[in-house]
Structure formats: structure tokens, C-alpha cells
N, CA, C and O atoms as a GROMACS GRO file, in nm:
protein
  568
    1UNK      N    1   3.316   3.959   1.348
    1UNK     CA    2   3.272   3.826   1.308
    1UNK      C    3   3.387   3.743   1.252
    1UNK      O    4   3.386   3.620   1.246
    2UNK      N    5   3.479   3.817   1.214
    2UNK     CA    6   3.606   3.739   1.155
    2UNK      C    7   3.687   3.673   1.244
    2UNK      O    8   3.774   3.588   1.223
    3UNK      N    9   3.633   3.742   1.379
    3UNK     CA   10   3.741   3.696   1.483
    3UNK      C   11   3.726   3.583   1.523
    3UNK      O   12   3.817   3.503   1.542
    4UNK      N   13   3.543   3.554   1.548
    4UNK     CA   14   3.528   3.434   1.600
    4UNK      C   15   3.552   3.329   1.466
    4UNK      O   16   3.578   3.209   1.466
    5UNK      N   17   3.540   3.390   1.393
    5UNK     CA   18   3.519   3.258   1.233
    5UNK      C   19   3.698   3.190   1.255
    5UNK      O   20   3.716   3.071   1.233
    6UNK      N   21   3.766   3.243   1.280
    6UNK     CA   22   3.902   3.213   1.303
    6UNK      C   23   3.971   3.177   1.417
    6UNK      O   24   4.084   3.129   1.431
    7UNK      N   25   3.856   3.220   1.527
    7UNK     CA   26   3.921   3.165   1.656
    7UNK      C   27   3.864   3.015   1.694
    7UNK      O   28   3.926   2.932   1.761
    8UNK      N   29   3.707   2.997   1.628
    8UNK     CA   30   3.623   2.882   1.627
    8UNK      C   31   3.720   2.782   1.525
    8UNK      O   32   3.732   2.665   1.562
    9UNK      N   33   3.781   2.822   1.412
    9UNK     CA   34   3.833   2.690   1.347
    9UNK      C   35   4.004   2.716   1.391
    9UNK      O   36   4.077   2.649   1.318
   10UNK      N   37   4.068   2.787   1.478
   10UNK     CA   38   4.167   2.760   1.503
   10UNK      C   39   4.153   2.645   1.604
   10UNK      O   40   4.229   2.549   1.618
   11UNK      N   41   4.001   2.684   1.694
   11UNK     CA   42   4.014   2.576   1.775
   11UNK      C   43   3.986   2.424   1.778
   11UNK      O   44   4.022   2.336   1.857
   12UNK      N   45   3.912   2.423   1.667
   12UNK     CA   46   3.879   2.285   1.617
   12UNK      C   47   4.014   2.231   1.502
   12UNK      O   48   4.005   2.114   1.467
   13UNK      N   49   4.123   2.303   1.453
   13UNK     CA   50   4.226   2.244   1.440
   13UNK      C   51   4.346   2.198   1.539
   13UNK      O   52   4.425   2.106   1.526
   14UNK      N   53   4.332   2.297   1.646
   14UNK     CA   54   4.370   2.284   1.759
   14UNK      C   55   4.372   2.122   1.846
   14UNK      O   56   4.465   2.045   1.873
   15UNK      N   57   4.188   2.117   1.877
   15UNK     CA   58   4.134   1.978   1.886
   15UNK      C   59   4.186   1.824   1.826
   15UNK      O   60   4.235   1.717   1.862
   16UNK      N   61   4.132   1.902   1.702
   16UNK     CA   62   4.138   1.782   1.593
   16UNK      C   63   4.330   1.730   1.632
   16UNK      O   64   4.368   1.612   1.634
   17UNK      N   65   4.396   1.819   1.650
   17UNK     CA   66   4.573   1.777   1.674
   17UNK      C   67   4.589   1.683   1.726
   17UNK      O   68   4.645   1.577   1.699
   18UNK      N   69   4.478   1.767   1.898
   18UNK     CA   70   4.551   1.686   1.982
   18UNK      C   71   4.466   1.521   2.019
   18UNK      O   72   4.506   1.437   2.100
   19UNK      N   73   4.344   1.514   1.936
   19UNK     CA   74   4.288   1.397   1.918
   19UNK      C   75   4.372   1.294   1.801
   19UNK      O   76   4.429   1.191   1.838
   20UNK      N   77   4.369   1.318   1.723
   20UNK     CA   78   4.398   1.218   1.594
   20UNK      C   79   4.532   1.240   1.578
   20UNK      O   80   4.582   1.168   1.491
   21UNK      N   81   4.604   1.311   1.630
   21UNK     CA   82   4.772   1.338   1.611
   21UNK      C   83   4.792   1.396   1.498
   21UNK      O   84   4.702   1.422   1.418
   22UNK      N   85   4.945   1.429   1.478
   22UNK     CA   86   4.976   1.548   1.371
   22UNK      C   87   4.990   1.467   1.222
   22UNK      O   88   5.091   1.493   1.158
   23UNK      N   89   4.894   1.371   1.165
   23UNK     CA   90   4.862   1.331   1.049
   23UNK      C   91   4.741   1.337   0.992
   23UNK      O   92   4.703   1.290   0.885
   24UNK      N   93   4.639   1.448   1.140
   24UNK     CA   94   4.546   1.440   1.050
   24UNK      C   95   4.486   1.482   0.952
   24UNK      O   96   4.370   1.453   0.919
   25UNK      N   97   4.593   1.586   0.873
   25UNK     CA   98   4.596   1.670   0.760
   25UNK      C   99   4.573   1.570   0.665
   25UNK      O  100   4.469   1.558   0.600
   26UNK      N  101   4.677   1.495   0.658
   26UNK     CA  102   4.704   1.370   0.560
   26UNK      C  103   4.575   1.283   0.548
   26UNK      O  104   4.526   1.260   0.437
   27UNK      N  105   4.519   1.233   0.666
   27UNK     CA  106   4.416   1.110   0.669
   27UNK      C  107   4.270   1.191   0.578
   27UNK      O  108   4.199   1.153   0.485
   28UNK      N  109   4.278   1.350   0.687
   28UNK     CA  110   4.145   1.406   0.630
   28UNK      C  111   4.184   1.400   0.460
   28UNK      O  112   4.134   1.322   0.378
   29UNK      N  113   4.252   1.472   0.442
   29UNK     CA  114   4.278   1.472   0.232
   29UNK      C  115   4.308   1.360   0.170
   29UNK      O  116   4.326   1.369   0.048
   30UNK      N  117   4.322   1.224   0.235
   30UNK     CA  118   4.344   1.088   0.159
   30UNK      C  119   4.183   1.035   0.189
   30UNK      O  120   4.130   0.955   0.113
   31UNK      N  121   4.121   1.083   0.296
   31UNK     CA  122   3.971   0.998   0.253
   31UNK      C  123   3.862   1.109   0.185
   31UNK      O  124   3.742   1.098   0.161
   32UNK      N  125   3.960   1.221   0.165
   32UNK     CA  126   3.826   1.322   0.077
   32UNK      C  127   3.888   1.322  -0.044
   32UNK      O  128   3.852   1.413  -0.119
   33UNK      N  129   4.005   1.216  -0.103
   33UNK     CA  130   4.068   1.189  -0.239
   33UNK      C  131   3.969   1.095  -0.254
   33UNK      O  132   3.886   1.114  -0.344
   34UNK      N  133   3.959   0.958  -0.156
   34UNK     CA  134   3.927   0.877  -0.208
   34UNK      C  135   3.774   0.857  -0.175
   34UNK      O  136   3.715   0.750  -0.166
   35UNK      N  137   3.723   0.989  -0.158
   35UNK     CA  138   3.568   1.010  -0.155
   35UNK      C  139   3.556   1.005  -0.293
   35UNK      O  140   3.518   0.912  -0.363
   36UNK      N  141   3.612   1.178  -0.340
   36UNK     CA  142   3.575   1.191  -0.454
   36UNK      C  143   3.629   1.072  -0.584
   36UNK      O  144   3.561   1.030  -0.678
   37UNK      N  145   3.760   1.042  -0.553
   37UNK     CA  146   3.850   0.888  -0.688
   37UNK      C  147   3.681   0.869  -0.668
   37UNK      O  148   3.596   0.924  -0.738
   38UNK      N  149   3.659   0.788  -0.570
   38UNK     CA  150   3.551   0.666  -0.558
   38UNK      C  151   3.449   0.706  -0.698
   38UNK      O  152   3.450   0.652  -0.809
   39UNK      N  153   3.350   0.838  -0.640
   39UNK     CA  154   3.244   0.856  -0.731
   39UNK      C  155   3.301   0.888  -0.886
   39UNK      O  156   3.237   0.868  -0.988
   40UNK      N  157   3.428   0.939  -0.878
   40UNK     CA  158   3.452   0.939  -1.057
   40UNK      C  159   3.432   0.821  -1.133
   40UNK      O  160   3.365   0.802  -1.235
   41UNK      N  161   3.529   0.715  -1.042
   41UNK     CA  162   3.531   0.558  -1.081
   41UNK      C  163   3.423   0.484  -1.098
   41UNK      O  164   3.407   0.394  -1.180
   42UNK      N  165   3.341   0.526  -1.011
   42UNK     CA  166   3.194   0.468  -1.009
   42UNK      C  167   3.121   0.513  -1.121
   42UNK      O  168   3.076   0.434  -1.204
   43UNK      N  169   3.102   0.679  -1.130
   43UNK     CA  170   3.044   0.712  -1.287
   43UNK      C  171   3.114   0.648  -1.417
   43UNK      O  172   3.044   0.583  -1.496
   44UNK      N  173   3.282   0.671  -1.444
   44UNK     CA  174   3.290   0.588  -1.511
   44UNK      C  175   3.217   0.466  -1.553
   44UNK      O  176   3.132   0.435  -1.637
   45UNK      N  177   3.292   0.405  -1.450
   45UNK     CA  178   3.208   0.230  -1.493
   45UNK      C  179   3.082   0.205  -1.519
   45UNK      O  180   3.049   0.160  -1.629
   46UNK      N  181   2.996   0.229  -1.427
   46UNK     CA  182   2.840   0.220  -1.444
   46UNK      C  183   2.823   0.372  -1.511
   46UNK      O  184   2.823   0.472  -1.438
   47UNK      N  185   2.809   0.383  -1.656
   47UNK     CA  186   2.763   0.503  -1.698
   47UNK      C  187   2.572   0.515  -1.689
   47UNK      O  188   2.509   0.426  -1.632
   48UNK      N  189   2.518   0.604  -1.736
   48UNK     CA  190   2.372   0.615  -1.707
   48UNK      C  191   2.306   0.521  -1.769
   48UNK      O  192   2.204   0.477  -1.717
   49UNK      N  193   2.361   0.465  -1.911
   49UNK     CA  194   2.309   0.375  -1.969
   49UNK      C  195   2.333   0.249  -1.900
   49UNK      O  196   2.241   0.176  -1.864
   50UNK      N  197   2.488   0.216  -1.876
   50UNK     CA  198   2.489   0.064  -1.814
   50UNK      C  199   2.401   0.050  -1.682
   50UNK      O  200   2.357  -0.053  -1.631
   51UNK      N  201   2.389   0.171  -1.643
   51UNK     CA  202   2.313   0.193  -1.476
   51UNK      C  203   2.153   0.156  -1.480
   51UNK      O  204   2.086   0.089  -1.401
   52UNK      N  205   2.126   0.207  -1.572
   52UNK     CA  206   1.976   0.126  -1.622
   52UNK      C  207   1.971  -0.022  -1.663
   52UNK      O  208   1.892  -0.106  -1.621
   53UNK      N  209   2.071  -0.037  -1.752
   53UNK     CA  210   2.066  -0.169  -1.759
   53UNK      C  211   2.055  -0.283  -1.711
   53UNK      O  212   1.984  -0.381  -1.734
   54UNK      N  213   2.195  -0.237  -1.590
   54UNK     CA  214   2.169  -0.306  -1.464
   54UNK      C  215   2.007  -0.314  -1.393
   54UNK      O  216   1.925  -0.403  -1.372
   55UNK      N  217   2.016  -0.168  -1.372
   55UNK     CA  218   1.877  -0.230  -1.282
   55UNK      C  219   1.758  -0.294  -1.345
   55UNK      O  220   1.686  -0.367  -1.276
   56UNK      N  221   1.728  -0.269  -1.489
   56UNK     CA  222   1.661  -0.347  -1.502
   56UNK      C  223   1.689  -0.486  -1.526
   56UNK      O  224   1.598  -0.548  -1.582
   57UNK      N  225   1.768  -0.532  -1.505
   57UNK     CA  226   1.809  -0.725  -1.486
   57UNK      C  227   1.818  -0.720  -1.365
   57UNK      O  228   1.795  -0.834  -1.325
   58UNK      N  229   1.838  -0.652  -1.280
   58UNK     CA  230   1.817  -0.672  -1.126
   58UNK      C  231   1.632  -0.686  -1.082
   58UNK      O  232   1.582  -0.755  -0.993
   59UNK      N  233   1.562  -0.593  -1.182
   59UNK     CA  234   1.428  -0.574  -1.146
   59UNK      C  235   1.374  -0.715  -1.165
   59UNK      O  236   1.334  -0.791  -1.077
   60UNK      N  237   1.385  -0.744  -1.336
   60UNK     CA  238   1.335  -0.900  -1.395
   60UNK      C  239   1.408  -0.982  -1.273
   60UNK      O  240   1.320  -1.058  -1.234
   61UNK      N  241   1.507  -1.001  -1.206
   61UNK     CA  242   1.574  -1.149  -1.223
   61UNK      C  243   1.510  -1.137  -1.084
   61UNK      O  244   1.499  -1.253  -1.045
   62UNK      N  245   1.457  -1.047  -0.983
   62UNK     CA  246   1.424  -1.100  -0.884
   62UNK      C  247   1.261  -1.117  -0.884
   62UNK      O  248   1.216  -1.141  -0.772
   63UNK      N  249   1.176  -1.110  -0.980
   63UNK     CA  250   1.044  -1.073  -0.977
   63UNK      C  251   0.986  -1.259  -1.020
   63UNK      O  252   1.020  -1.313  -1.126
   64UNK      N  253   0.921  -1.311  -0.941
   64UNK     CA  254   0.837  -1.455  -0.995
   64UNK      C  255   0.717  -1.428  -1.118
   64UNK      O  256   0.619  -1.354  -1.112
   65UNK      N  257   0.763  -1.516  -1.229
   65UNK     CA  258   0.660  -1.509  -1.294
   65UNK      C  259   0.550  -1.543  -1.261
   65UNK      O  260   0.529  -1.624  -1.171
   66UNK      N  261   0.431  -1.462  -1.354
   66UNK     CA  262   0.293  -1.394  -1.269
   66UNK      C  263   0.237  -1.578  -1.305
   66UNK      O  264   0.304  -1.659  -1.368
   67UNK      N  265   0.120  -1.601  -1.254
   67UNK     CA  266   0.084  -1.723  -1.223
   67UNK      C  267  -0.071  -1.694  -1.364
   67UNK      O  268  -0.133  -1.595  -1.403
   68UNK      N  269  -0.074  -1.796  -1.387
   68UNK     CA  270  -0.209  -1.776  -1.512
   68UNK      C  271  -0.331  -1.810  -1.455
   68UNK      O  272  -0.441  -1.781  -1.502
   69UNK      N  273  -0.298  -1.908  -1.295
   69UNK     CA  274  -0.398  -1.922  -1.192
   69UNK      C  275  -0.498  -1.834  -1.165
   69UNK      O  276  -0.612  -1.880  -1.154
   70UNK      N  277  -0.480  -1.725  -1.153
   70UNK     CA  278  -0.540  -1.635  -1.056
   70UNK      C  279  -0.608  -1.545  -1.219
   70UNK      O  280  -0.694  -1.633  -1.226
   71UNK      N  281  -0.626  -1.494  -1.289
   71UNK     CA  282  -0.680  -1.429  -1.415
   71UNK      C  283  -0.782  -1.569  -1.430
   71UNK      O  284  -0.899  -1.536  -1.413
   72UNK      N  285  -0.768  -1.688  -1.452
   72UNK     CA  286  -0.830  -1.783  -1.474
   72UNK      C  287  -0.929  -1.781  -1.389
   72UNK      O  288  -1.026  -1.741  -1.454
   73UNK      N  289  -0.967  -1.806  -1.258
   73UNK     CA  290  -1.014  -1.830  -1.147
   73UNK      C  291  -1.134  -1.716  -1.163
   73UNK      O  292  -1.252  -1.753  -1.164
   74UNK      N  293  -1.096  -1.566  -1.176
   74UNK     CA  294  -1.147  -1.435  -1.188
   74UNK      C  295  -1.258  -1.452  -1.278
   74UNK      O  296  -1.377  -1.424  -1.261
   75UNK      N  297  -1.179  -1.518  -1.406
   75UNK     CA  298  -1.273  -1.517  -1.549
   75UNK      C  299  -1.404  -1.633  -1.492
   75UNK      O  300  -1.523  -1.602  -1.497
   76UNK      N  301  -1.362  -1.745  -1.449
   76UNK     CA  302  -1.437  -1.845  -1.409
   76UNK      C  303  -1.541  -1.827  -1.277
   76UNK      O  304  -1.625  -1.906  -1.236
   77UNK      N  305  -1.501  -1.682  -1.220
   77UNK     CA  306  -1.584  -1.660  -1.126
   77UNK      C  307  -1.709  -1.558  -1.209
   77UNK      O  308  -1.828  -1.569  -1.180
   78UNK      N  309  -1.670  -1.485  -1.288
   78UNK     CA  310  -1.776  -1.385  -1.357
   78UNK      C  311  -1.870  -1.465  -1.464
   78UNK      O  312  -1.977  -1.432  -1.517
   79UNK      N  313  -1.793  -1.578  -1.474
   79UNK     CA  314  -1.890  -1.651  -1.620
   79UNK      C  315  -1.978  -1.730  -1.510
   79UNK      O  316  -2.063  -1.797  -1.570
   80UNK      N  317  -1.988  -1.743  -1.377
   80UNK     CA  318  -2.035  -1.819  -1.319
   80UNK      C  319  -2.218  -1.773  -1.246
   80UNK      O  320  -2.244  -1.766  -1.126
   81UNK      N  321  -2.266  -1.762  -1.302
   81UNK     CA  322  -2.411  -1.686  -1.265
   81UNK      C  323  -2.481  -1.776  -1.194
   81UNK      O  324  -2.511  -1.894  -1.216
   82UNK      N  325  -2.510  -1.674  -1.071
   82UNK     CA  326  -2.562  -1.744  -0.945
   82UNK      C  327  -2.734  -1.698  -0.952
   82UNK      O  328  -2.775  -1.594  -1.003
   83UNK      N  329  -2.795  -1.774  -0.906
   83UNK     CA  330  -2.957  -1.781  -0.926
   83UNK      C  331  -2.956  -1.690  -0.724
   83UNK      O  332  -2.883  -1.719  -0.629
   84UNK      N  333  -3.027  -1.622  -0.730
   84UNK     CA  334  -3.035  -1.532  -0.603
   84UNK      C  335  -3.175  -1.590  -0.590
   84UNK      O  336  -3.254  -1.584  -0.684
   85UNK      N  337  -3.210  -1.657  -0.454
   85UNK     CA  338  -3.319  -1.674  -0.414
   85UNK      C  339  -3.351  -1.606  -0.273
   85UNK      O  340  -3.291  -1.639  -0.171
   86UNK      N  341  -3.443  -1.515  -0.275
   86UNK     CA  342  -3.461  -1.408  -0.124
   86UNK      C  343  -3.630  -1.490  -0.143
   86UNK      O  344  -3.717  -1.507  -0.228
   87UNK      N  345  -3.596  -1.528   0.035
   87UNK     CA  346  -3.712  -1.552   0.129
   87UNK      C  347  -3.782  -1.447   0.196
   87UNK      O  348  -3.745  -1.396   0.301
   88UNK      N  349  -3.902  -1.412   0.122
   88UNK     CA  350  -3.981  -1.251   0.171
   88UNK      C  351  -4.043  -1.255   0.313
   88UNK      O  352  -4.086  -1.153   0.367
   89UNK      N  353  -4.047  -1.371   0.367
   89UNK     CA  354  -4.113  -1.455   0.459
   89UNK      C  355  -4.008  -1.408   0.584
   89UNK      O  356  -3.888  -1.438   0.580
   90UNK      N  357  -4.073  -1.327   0.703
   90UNK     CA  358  -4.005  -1.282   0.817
   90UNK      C  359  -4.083  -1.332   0.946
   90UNK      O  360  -4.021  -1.390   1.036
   91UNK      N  361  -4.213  -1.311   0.954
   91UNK     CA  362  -4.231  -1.326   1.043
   91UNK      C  363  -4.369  -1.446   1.029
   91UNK      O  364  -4.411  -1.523   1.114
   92UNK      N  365  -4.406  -1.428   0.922
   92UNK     CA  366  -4.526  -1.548   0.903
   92UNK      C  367  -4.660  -1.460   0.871
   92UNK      O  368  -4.756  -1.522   0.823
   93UNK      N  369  -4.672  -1.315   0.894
   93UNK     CA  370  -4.778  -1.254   0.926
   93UNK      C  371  -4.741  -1.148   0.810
   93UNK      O  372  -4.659  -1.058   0.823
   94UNK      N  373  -4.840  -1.184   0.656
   94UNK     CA  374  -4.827  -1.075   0.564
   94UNK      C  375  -4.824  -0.911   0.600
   94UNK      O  376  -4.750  -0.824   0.555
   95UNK      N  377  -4.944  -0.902   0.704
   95UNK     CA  378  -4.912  -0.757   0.731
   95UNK      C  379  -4.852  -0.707   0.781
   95UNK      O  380  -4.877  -0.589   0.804
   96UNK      N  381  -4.704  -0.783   0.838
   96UNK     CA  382  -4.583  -0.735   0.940
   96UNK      C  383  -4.491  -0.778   0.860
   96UNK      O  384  -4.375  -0.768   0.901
   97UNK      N  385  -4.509  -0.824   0.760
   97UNK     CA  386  -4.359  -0.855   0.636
   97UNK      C  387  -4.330  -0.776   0.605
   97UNK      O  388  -4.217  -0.732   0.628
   98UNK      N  389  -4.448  -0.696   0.513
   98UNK     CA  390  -4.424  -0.615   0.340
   98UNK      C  391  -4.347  -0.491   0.447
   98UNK      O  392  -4.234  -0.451   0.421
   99UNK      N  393  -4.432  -0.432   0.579
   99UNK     CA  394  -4.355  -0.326   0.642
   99UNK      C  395  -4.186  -0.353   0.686
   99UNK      O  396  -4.097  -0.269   0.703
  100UNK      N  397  -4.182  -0.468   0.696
  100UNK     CA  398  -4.052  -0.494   0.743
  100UNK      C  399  -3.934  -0.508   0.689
  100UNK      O  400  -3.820  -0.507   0.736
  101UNK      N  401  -4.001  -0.528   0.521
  101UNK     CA  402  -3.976  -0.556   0.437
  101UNK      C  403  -3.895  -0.429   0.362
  101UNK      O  404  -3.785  -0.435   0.306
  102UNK      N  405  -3.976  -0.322   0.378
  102UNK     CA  406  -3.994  -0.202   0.340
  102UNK      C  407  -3.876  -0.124   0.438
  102UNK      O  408  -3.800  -0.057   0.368
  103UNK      N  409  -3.859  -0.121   0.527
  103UNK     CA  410  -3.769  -0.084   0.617
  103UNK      C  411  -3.626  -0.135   0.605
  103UNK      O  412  -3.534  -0.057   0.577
  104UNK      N  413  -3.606  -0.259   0.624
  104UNK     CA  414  -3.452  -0.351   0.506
  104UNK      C  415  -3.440  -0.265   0.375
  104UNK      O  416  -3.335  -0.203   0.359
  105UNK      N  417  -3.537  -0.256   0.281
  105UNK     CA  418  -3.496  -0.170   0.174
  105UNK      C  419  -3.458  -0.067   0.173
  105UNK      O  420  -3.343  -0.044   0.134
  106UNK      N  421  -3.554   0.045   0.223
  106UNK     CA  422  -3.482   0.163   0.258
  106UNK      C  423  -3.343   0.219   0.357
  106UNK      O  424  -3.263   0.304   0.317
  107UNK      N  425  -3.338   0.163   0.468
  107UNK     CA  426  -3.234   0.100   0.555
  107UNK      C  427  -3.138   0.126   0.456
  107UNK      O  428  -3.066   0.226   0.459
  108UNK      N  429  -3.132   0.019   0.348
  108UNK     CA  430  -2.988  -0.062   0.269
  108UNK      C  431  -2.995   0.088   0.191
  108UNK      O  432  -2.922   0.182   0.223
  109UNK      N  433  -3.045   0.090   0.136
  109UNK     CA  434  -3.051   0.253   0.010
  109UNK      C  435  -3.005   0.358   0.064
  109UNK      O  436  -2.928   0.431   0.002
  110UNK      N  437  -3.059   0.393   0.238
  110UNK     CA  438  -3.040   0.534   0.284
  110UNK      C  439  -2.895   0.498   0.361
  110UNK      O  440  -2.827   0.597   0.389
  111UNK      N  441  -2.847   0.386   0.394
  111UNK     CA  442  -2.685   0.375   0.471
  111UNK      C  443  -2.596   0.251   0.432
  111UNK      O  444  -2.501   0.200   0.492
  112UNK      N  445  -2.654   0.220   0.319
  112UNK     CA  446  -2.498   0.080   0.295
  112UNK      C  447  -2.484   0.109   0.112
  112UNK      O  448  -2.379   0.067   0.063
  113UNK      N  449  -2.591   0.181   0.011
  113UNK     CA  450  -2.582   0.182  -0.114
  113UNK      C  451  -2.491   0.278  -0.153
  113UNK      O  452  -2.392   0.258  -0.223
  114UNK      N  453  -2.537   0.411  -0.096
  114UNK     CA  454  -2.474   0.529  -0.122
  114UNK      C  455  -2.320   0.549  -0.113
  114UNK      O  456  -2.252   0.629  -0.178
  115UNK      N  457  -2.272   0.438   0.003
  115UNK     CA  458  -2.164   0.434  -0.013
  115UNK      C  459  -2.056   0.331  -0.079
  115UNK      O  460  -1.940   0.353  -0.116
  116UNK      N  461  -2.142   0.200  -0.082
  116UNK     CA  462  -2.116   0.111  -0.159
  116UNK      C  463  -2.121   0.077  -0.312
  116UNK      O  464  -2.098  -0.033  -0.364
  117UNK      N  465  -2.163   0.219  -0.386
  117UNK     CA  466  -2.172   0.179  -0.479
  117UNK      C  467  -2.066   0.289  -0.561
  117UNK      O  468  -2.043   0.332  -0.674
  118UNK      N  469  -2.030   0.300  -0.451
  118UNK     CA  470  -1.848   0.363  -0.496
  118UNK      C  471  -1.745   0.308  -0.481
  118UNK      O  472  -1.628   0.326  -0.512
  119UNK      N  473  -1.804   0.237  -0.427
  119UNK     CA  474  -1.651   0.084  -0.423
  119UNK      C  475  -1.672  -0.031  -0.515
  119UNK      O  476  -1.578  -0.111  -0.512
  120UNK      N  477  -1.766  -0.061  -0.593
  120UNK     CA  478  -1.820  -0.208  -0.648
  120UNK      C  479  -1.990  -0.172  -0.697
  120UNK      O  480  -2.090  -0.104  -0.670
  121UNK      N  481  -1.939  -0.261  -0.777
  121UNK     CA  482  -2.125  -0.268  -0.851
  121UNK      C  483  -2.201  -0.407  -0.826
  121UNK      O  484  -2.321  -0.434  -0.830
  122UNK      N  485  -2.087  -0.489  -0.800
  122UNK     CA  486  -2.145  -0.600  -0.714
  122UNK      C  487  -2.258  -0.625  -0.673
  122UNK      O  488  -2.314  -0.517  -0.694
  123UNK      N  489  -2.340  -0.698  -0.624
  123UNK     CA  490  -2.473  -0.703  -0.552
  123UNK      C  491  -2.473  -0.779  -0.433
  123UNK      O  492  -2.544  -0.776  -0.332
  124UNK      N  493  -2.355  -0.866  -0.477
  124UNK     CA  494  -2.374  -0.976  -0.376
  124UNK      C  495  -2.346  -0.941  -0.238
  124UNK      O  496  -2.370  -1.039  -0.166
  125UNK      N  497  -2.310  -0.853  -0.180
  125UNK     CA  498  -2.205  -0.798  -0.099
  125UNK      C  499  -2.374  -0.736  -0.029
  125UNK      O  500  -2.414  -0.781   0.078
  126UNK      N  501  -2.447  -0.642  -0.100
  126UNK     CA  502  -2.598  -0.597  -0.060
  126UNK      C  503  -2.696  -0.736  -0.025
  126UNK      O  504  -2.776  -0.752   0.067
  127UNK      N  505  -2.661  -0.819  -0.125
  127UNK     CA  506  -2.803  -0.932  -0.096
  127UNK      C  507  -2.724  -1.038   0.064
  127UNK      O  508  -2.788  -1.128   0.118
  128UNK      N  509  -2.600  -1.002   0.102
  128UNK     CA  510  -2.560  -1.076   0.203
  128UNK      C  511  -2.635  -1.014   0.333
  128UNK      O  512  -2.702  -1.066   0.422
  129UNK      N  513  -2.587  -0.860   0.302
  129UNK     CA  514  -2.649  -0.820   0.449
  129UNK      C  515  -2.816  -0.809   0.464
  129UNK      O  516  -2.866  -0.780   0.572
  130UNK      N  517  -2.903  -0.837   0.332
  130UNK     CA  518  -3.029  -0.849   0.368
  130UNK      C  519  -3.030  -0.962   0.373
  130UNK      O  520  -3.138  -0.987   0.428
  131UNK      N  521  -2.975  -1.062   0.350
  131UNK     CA  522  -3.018  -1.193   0.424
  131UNK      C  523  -2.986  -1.179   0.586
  131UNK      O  524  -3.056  -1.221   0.679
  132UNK      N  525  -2.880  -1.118   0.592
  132UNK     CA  526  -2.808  -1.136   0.728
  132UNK      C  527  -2.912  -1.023   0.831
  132UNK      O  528  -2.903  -0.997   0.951
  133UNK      N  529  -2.971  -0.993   0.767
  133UNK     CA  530  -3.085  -0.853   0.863
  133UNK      C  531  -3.235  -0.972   0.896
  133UNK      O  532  -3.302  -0.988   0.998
  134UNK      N  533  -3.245  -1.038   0.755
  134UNK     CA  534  -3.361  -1.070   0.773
  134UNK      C  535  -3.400  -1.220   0.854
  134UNK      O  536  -3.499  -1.267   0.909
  135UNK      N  537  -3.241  -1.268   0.822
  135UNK     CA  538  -3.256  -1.398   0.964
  135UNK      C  539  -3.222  -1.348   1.088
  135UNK      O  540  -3.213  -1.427   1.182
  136UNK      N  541  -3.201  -1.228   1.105
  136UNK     CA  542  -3.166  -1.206   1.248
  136UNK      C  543  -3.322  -1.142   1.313
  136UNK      O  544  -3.354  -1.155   1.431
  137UNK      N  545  -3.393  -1.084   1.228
  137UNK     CA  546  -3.551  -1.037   1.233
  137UNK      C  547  -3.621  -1.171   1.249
  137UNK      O  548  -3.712  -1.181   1.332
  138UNK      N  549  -3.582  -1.272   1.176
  138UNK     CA  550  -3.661  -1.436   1.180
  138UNK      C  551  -3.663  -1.467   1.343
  138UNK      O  552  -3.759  -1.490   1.418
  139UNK      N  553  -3.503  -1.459   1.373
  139UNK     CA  554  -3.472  -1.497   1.501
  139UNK      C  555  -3.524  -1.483   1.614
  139UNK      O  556  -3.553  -1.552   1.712
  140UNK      N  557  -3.534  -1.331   1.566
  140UNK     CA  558  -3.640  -1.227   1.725
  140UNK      C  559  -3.767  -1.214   1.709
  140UNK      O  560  -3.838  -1.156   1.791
  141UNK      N  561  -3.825  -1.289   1.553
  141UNK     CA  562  -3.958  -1.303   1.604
  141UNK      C  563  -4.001  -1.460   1.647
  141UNK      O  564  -4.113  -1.502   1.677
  142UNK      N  565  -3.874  -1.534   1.640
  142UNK     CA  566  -3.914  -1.663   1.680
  142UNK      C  567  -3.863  -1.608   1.836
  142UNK      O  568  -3.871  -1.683   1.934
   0.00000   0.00000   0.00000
């Protein structure tokens, strides 16, 4: 195994000769000086403390201050209480409502609550799609 370990990098010094010419002893050890100069110089200067420092004035100075718009708007939407008016009225015929009626409810409970009420406590989001069930039921019985 020694043989090839020595015949493999005789030949890649070999290579390396007759590509880059007989300085490339010199070039390889002046850019792996000034690999390593580089990162000493660099720790120097920016030590761990100034390195934080920096970034955090890099973080602030590029970030827009937050807008008071939008918290405002939020607050003014929750203080805002909406009167919910549901039309029980589907088809005109009491004894084909309350069942139809009954079916939208359970419907919403057995496939849109269970999962929706892990995302939001909201209502409004539920009273949209029973409106939106029950004019489309209006529709097909007109």
C-alpha cells in the first residue's frame, strides 16, 4: 500500500510540473500562507465581540420600522361586533326546511368543525359556508 501511496503522489507532482511549471511549489505555499495570514487577520480584527456587533447593526439598519397600521386595524376589527343574521327559509315548505336544515348542521359538525376548530375559533369562516350551502339549496329548489 505504500507503493501506490507514493507512486499516486509522485504522479500528481509529476503532473502538477508539467502543468503549472516548476513554481508550483512556491504558488501552492504562497496561497496556503495567504489562506491561513487571511483568517488570522480576519479573527484579529473582527473579534467575537466586534463580530456580533457588527451584525447586529447590519440586522437593525436593514429591517423597516414595523408600521402601527396593521396592530390598529386588528384591534379595530375585534372591537367591531357584527350582528349575524341566518335566513332559516330554504325552500318555502316548513317540513322540507327544519330537515334540511338539520343536514347543513350536522354536515358542518361531522366535516368542516372538527377540523376547523384547530385552526381558529372564529365563526365567521363556519356561518360563510352555511350561507354558501344554503343559497346554493335556495337555487336548486328554485
Amino acid at each position: 500500500t505504500s507503493l501506490s501511496i507514493w507512486g499516486w503522489g509522485s504522479l500528481g507532482i509529476v503532473l502538477s510540473l508539467i502543468t503549472f511549471g516548476p513554481f508550483v511549489i512556491f504558488y501552492l505555499a504562497f496561497y496556503i500562507l495567504c489562506f491561513v495570514g487571511g483568517g488570522f487577520v480576519v479573527t484579529l480584527l473582527f473579534g467575537k465581540t466586534n463580530s456580533e456587533k457588527y451584525l447586529e447593526q447590519c440586522e437593525h439598519s436593514f429591517l423597516p420600522p414595523t408600521s402601527t397600521g396593521i396592530p390598529k386595524c386588528l384591534e379595530e376589527m375585534k372591537r367591531e361586533a357584527r350582528t349575524i343574521k341566518i335566513d332559516r327559509r330554504l325552500t318555502g315548505a316548513n317540513i322540507i326546511d327544519e330537515p334540511l336544515q338539520q343536514v347543513i348542521q350536522f354536515s358542518l359538525r361531522d366535516y368542516v368543525q372538527y377540523w376547523y376548530y384547530t385552526l381558529s375559533d372564529d365563526e365567521s369562516f363556519l356561518l360563510e359556508i352555511r350561507q354558501a350551502l344554503q343559497n346554493a339549496l335556495i337555487q336548486f329548489a328554485t
